[in-house]
KEDREN-313058 format. One record per residue (C-alpha): residue number from 1; residue in one letter; y, z, x. Coordinates in nm, 3 decimals. Layout:
BEGIN
+-----+----+---------+---------+---------+
!   i ! aa !      py !      pz !      px !
+-----+----+---------+---------+---------+
! NUM !  a !       Y !       Z !       X !
...
+-----+----+---------+---------+---------+
This chain:
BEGIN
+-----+----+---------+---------+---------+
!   i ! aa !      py !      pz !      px !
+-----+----+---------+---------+---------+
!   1 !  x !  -1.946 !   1.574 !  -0.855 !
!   2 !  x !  -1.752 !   1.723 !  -0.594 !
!   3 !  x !  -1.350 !   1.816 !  -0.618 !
!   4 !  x !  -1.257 !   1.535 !  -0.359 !
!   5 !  x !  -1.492 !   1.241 !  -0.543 !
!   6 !  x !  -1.325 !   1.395 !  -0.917 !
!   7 !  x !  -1.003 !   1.371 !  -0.730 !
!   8 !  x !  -1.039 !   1.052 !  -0.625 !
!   9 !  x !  -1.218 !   0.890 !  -0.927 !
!  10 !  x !  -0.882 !   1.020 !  -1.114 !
!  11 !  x !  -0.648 !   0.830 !  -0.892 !
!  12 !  x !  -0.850 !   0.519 !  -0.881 !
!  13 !  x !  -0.795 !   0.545 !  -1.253 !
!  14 !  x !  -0.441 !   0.640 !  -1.259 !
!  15 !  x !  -0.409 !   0.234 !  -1.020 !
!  16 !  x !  -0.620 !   0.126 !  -1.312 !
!  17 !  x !  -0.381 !   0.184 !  -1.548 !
!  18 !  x !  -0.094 !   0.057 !  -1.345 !
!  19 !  x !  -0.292 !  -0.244 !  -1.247 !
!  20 !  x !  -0.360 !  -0.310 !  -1.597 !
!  21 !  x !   0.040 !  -0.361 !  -1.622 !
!  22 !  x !   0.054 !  -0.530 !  -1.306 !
!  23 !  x !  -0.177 !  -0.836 !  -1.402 !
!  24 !  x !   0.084 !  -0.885 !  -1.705 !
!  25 !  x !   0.344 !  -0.982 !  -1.394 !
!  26 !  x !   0.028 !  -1.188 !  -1.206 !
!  27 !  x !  -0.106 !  -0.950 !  -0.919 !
!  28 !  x !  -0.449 !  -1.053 !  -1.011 !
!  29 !  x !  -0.384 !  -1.397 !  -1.023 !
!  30 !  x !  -0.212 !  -1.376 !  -0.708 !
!  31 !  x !  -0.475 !  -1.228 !  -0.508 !
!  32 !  x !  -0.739 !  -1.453 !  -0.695 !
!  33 !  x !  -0.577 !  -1.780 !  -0.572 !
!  34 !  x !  -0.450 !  -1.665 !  -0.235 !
!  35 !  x !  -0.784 !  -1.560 !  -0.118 !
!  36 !  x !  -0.971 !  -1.808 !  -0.396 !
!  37 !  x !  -1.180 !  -1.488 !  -0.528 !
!  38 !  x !  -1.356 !  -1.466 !  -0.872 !
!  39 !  x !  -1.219 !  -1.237 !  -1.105 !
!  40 !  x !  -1.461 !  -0.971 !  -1.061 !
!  41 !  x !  -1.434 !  -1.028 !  -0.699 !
!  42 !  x !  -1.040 !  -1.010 !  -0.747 !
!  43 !  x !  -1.103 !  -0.672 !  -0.966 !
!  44 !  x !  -1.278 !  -0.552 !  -0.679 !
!  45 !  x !  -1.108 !  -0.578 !  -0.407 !
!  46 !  x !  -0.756 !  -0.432 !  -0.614 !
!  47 !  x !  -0.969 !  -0.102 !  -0.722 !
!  48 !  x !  -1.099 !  -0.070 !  -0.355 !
!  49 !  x !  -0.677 !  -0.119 !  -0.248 !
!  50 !  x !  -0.544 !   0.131 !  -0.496 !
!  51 !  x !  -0.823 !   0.399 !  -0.331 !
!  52 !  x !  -0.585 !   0.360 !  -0.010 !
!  53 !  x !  -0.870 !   0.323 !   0.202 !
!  54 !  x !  -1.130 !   0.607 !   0.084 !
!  55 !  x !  -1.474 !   0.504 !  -0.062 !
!  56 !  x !  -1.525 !   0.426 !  -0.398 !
!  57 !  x !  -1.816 !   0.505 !  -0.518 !
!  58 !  x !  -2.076 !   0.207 !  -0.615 !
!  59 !  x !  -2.165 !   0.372 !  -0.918 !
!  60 !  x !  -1.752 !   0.361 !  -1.038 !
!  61 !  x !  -1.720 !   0.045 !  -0.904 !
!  62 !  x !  -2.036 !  -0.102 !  -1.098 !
!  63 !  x !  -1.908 !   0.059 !  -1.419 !
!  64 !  x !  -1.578 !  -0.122 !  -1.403 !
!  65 !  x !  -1.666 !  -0.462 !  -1.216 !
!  66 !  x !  -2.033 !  -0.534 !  -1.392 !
!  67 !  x !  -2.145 !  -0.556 !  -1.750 !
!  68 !  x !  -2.439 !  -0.366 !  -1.867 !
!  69 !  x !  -2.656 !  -0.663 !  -1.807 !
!  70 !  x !  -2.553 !  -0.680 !  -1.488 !
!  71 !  x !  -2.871 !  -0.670 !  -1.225 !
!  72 !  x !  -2.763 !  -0.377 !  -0.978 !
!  73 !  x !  -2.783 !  -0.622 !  -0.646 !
!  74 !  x !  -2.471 !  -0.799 !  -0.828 !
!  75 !  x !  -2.205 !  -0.556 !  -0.676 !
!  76 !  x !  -2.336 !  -0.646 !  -0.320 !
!  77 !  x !  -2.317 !  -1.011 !  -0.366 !
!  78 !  x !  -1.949 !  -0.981 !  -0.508 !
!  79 !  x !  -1.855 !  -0.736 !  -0.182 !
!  80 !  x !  -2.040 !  -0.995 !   0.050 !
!  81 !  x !  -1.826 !  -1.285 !  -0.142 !
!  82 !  x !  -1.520 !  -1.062 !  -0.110 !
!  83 !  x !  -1.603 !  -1.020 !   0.267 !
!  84 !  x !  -1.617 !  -1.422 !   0.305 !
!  85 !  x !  -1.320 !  -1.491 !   0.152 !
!  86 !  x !  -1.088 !  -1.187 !   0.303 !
!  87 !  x !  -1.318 !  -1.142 !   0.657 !
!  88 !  x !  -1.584 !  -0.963 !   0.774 !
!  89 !  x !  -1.400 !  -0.665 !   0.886 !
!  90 !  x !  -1.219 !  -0.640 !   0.546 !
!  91 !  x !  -1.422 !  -0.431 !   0.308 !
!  92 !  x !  -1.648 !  -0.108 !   0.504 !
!  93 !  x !  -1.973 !   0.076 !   0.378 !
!  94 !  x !  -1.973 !   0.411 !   0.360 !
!  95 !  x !  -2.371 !   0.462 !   0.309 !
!  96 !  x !  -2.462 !   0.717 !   0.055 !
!  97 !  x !  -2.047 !   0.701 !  -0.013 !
!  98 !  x !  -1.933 !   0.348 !  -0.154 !
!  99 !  x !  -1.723 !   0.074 !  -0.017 !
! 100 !  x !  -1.359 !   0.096 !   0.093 !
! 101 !  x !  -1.084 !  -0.148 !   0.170 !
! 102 !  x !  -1.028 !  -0.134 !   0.619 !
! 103 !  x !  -0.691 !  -0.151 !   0.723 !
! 104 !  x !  -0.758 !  -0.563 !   0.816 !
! 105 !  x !  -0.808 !  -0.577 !   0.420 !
! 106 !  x !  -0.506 !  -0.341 !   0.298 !
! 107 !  x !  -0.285 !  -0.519 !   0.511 !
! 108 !  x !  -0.420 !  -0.852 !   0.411 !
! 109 !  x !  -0.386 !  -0.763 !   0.021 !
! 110 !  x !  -0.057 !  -0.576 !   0.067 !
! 111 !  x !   0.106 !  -0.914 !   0.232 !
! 112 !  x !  -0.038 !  -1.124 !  -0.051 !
! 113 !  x !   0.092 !  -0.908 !  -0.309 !
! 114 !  x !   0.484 !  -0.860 !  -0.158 !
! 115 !  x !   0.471 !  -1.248 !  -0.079 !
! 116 !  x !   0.403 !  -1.291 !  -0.416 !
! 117 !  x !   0.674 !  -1.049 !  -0.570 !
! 118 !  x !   0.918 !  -1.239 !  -0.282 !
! 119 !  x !   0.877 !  -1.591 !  -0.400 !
+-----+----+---------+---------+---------+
């Protein structure tokens, strides 16, 4: 693995951690019935936000998202839900790279987590 993708990987878990106390205060619920996403869908889409708009590897995103009996097309058809709930231009492919959030979908998921902390 290269320095930027260990780099990365370790940040992505570092917003893990801090979205794990997050959904105590109801970030995941927030986004889940703003944008009417699934949980995984709703897991998604926060990993791919806390990345700050670099790829995340399918691979990381699999092993967090699926469970082991998970087929491997099931991470595209919870990005293509993701895409038809937040837009089409919300979540990019990086072929050979991952998926990352666009600036459409930061700025989409950033609003719907302030309005949340504002009402």
């Amino acid at each position: 693995m290269c320095d930027r993708c260990a780099a990365l990987e370790l940040q992505v878990e570092r917003y893990k951690r801090e979205l794990m106390l997050r959904d105590e205060d109801g970030s995941i619920i927030a986004i889940r019935r703003a944008h009417k996403l699934a949980p995984a869908e709703a897991r998604l889409v926060l990993i791919l936000y806390g990345a700050n708009g670099r790829p995340v590897s399918t691979r990381f995103l699999a092993d967090e998202i699926l469970s082991e009996e998970s087929y491997p097309e099931t991470l595209k058809v919870h990005v293509s839900r993701a895409r038809k709930r937040l837009g089409p231009d919300s979540i990019e492919t990086h072929f050979g790279q991952g998926y990352a959030l666009s600036a459409v979908g930061r700025a989409l998921i950033y609003r719907t987590l302030h309005m949340e902390e504002a009402a």
